[in-house]
matplotlib code that plots the C-alpha trace (Angstrom):
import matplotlib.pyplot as plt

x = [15.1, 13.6, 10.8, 12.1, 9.6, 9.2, 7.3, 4.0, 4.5, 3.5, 0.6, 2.5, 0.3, 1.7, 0.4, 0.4, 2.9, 1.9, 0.4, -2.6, -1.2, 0.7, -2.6, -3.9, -1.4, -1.6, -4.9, -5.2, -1.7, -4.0, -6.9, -4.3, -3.0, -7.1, -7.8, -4.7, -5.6, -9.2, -7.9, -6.0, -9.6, -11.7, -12.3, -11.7, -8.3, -5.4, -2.5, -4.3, -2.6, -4.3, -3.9, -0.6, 1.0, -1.5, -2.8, 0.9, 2.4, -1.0, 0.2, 3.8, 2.3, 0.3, 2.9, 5.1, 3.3, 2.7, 6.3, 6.2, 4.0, 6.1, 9.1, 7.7, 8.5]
y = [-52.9, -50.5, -47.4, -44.4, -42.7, -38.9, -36.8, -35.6, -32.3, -29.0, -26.3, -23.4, -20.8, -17.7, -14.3, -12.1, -9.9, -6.2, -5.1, -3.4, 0.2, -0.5, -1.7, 1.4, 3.2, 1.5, 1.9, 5.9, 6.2, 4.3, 6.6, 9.6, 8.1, 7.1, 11.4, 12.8, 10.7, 11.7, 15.4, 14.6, 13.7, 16.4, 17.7, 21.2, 22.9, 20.4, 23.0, 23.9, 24.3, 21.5, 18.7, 19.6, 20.1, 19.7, 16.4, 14.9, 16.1, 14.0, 11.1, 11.0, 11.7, 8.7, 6.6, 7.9, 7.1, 3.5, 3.4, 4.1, 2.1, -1.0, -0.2, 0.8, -2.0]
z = [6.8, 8.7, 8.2, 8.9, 10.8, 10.5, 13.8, 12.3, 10.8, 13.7, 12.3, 12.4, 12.7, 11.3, 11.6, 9.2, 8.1, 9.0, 12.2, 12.0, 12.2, 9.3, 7.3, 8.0, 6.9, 3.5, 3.1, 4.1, 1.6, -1.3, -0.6, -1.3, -4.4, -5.7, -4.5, -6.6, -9.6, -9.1, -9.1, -13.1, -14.1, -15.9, -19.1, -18.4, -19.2, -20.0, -18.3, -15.4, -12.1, -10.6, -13.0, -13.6, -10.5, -7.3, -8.7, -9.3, -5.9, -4.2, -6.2, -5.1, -1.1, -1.4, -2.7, 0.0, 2.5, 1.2, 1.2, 4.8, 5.6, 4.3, 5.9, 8.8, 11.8]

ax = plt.figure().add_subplot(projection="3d")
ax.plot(x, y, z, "-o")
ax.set_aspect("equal")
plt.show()
């Protein structure tokens, strides 16, 4: 009987999934999202205006524009 040879396996190099615009994007989007949870910090008033709805609309903008940055080609 004979070996069965098999070709050598090729590197394949691969690069890496985003482009560089899109890391960028990420990481300005997780700056935004660390800056509205910064914003919930504090020990003054529980109910104020910015805890309540300033700091929560920064979250959802930073997670948006994480989103964006995923689907973005």
């Amino acid at each position: 009987m004979s070996k069965k040879t098999t070709p050598p396996a090729e590197s394949q190099t691969t690069g890496l999934l985003f482009n560089r615009k899109n890391y960028r994007l990420m990481l300005i989007g997780l700056a935004v999202t660390i800056l509205g949870f910064a914003l919930m910090y504090g020990k003054t008033d529980i109910y104020d205006f910015r805890k309540t709805v300033l700091a929560p609309i920064v979250v959802l903008a930073g997670f948006a524009v994480q989103f964006f940055a995923i689907l973005k080609k």
